[in-house]
C-alpha positions in Angstrom: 15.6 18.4 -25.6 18.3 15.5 -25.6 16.0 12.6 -27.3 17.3 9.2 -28.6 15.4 6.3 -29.5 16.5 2.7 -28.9 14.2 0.5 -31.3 15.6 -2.2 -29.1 14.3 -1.3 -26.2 11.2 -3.1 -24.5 10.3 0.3 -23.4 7.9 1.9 -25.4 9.0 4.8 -27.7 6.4 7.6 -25.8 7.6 6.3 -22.6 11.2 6.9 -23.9 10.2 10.4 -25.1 8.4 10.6 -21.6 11.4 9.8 -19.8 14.2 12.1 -22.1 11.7 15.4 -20.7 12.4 14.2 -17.3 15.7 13.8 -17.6 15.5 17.3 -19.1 13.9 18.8 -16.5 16.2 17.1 -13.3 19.2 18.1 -15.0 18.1 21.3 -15.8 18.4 21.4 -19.4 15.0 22.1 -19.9 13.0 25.3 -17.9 9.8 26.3 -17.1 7.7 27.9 -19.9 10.7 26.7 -22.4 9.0 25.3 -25.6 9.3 21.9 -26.6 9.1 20.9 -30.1 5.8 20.4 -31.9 4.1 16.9 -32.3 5.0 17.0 -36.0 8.5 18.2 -35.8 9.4 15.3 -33.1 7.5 12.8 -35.5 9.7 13.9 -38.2 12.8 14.3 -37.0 12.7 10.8 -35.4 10.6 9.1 -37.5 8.2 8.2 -34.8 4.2 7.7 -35.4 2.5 11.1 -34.9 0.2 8.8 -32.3 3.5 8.5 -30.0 4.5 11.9 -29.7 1.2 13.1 -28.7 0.5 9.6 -26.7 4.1 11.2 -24.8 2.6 14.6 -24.5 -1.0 13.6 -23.2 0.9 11.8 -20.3 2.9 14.4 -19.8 0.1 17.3 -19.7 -1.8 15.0 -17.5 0.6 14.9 -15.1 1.3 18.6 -14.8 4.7 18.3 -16.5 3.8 20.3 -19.4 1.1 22.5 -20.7 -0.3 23.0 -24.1 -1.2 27.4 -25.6 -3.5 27.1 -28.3 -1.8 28.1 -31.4 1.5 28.1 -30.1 2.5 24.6 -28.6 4.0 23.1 -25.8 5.8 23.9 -23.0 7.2 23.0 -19.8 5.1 23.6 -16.8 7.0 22.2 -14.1 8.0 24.6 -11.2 11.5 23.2 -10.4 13.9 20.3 -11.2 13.7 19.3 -7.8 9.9 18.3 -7.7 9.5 15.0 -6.2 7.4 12.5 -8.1 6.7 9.2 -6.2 5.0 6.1 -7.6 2.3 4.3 -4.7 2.1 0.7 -5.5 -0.6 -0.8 -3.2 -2.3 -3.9 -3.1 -5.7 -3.0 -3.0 -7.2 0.4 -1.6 -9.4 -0.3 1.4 -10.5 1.8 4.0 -6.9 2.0 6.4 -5.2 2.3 2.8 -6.5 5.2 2.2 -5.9 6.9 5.5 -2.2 6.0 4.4 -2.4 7.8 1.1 -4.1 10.9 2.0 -1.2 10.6 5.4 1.6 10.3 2.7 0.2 13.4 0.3 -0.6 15.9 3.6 2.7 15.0 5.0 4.7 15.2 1.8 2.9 19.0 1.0 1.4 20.1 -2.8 4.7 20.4 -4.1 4.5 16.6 -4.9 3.3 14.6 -7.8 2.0 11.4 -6.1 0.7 8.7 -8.5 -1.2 5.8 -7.2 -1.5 2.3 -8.6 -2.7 -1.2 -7.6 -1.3 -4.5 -8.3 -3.9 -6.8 -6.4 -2.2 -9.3 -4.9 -0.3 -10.2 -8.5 3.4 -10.1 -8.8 3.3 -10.1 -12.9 0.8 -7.1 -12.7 3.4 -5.9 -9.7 6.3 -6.2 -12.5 4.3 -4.5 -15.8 4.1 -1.8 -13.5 7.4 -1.2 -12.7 8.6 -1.9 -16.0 6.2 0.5 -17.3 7.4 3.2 -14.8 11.2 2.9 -14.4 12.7 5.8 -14.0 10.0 8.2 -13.8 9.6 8.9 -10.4 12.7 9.6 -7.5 10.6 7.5 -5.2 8.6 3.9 -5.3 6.7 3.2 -2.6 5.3 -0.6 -2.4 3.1 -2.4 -0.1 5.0 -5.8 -1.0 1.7 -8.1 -0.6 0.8 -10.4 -2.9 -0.7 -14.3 -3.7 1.8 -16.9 -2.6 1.0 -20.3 -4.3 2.9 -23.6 -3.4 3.8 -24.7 -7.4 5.1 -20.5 -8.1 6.2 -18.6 -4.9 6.4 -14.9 -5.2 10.4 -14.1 -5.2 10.2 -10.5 -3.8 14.1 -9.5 -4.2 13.6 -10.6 -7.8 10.2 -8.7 -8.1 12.4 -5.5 -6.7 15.1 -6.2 -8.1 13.7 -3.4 -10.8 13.8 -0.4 -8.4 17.2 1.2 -7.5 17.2 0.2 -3.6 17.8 4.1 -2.9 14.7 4.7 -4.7 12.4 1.7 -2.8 10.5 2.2 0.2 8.8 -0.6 1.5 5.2 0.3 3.4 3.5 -2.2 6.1 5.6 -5.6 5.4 9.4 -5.7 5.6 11.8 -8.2 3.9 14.7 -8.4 6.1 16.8 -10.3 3.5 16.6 -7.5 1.0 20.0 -5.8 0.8 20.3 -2.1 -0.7 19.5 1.1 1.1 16.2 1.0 1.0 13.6 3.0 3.5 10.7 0.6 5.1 8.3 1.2 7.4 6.5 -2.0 8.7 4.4 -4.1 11.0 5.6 -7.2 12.7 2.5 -9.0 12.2 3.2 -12.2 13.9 4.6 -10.7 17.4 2.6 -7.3 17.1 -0.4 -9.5 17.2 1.1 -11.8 20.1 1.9 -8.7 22.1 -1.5 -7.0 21.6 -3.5 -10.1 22.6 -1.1 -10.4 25.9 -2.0 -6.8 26.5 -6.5 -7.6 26.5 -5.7 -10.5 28.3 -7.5 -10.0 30.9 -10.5 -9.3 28.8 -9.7 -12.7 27.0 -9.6 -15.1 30.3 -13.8 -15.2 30.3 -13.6 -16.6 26.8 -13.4 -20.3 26.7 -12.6 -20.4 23.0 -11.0 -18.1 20.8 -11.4 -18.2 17.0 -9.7 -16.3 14.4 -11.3 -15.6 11.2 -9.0 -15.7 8.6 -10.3 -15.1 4.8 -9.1 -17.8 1.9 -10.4 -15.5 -0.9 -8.7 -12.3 0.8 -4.7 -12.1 0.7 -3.9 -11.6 4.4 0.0 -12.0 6.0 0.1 -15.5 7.3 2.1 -14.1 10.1 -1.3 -13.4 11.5 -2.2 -17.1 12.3 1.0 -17.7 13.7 0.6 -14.7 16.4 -2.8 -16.0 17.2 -1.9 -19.7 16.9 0.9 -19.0 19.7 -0.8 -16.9 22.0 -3.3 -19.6 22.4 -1.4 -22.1 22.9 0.7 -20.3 25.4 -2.1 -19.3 27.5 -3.5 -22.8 27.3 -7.0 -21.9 25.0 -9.0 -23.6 23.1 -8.7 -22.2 19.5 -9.9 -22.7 16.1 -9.2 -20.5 12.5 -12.1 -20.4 10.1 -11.6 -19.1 6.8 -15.7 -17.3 6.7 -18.6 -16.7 8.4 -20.9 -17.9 6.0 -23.0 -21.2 7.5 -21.6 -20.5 10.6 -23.7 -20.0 13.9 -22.0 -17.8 16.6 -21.4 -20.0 20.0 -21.2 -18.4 23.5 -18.3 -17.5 25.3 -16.2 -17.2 22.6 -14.1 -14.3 21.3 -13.2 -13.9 17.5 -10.7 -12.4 16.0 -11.9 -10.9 12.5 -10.0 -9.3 10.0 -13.0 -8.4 7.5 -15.8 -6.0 8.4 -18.1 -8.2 6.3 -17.2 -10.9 9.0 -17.6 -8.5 11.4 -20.7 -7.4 10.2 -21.9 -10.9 10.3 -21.2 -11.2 13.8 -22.8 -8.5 15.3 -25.9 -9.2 13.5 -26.0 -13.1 14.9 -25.3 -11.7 18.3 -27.9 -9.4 18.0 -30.5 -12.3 16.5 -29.5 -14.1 19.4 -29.8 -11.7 22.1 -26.2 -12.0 23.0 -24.4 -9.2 25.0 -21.0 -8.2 23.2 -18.2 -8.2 25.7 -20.0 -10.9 28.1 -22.0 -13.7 26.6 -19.1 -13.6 23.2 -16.6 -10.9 22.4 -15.1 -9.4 19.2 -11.7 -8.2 18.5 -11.2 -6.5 15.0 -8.3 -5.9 12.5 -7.5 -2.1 11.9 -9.1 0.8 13.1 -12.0 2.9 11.5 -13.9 5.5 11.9 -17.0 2.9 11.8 -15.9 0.8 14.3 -15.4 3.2 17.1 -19.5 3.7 16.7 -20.6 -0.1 15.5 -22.2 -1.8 18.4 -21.1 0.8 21.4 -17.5 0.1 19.9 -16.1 -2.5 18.5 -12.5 -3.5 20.4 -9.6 -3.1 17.5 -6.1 -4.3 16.8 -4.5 -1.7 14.8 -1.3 -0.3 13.9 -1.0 3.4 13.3 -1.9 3.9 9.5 -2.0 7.4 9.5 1.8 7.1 11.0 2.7 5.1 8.8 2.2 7.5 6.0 3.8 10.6 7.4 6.8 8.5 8.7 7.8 7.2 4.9 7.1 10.6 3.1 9.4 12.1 5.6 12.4 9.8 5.5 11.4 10.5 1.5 11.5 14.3 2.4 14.8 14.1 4.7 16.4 11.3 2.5 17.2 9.0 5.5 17.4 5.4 4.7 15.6 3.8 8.0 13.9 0.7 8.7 11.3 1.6 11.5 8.7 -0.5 12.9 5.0 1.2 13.2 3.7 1.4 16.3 1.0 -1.3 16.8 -1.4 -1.7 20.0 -4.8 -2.7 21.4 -7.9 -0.4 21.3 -10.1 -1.1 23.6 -14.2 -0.8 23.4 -17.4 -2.6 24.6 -17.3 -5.4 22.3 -14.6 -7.3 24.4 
């Protein structure tokens, strides 16, 4: 194993030894079932803490790299050099996420090592795990959403500038002025949602009012208000955005446009309370389709792109290593409760 430790580095020595076994193991230097050296010989010959090397190891057995024999040591486990390892960096993991993920590992086969990992909306979380990752994986895969604030706007080139662009592939938001050959895979969120209202229209015309729900406390694209915003105004309606449904009371004929199934939730239950009939006396249209809300209420009308596209179509650009830029298909769904 070719190891050599930069005490000037900001990466941290096990992540150095972490990385000089991968390196091994893509160049072929190092083989399955070779052994590697011993905690205590790498300690020694490098003067490293013994808590490093075996910090290094533990990562490295966790992740299937390497496997420890009682009484004899360690040794590489890895089937090829060619596995592909690819890092998942999502904001949060809600329900539509996760029919990406499991899209993503089905589509991408066993073979893989897929490692997931949430940065919540925050860009410096979002950069300590890049930084804590480099070069570990062939592949990053981001969902590129996180907290804007008017004093500190989120730079993304800068925040991606970390990842080599043929490594990055962008997941449900594109940055168009991102150069590199990066992959992305993306929803137009402003005219997707434009083009799906235009497309219910006619189950919109009874409604004298539409209102979009739009969360404060939840990060959503803002491209969402200005889709709705325009289709309103186009069709001449009377709109309004509210940021909860907390102290509010539901008004007849009136469609809303929620985005979170506790606002959802909320609706259905006031309609309900107030014995009105969804898709006459007030109508619902919901963000991103579910399982639940083909059942909820006889069917609860959706917005949605295709999540579990989305995930087979990035891990097989990954798979084929094309470097496209392909919009997800996005459409109306339409059920009783419009």
């Amino acid at each position: 194993m070719q190891l050599t430790i930069n005490e000037r580095s900001s990466t941290p020595k096990y992540r150095q030894i972490v990385e000089a076994v991968l390196h091994g193991i893509e160049t072929g230097s190092l083989h399955r079932d070779e052994q590697l050296p011993s905690i205590n010989e790498l300690s020694e010959e490098f003067y490293l803490a013994r808590d490093t090397v075996e910090k290094a190891y533990k990562f490295l057995k966790k992740e299937g790299i390497i496997q420890s024999v009682r009484g004899k040591g360690y040794f590489i486990r890895r089937e090829s050099p060619d596995q592909l390892r690819v890092l998942l960096l999502m904001n949060k993991l809600s329900a539509y996420k996760k029919i990406i993920y499991y899209a993503l590992l089905d589509e991408l086969g066993p073979g893989t090592v897929v490692d997931l990992r949430l940065h919540h909306h925050d860009a410096a979380q979002f950069a300590h795990l890049i930084r804590e990752n480099q070069d570990l994986y062939q592949y990053y895969v981001v969902m590129p959403h996180f907290y804007e604030q008017a004093s500190r706007p989120v730079n993304l080139q800068a925040l991606l500038a970390g990842i080599p662009s043929e490594k990055l592939v962008l997941l449900d938001k594109n940055i168009p002025d991102l150069t590199g050959n990066h992959v992305a895979v993306y929803q137009d969120f402003e005219h997707d949602l434009y083009e799906a209202l235009e497309a219910g229209t006619d189950l919109l015309e009874k409604y004298q009012k539409l209102i979009l729900i739009f969360p404060k406390d939840v990060h959503y694209p803002t491209d969402i208000v200005r889709g709705f915003r325009n289709y309103a105004i186009h069709h001449k309606k009377d709109f309004a955005i509210l940021d909860t449904t907390n102290q509010y009371t539901i008004e007849l004929h009136t469609a809303y446009i929620v985005l979170e199934d506790s606002d959802l939730a909320e609706l259905v239950r006031q309609a309900r309370q107030h014995g009105m009939i969804l898709g006459q006396d007030v109508g619902i249209l919901a963000f991103n389709e579910t399982p639940l809300k083909e059942v909820l209420a006889n069917g609860i009308t959706v917005v949605s792109t295709d999540h579990e596209q989305m995930g087979r179509t990035a891990a097989q650009l990954m798979l084929s290593r094309r470097f496209e830029k392909i919009k997800n298909p996005f459409g109306l769904i339409r059920r009783g409760s419009l």
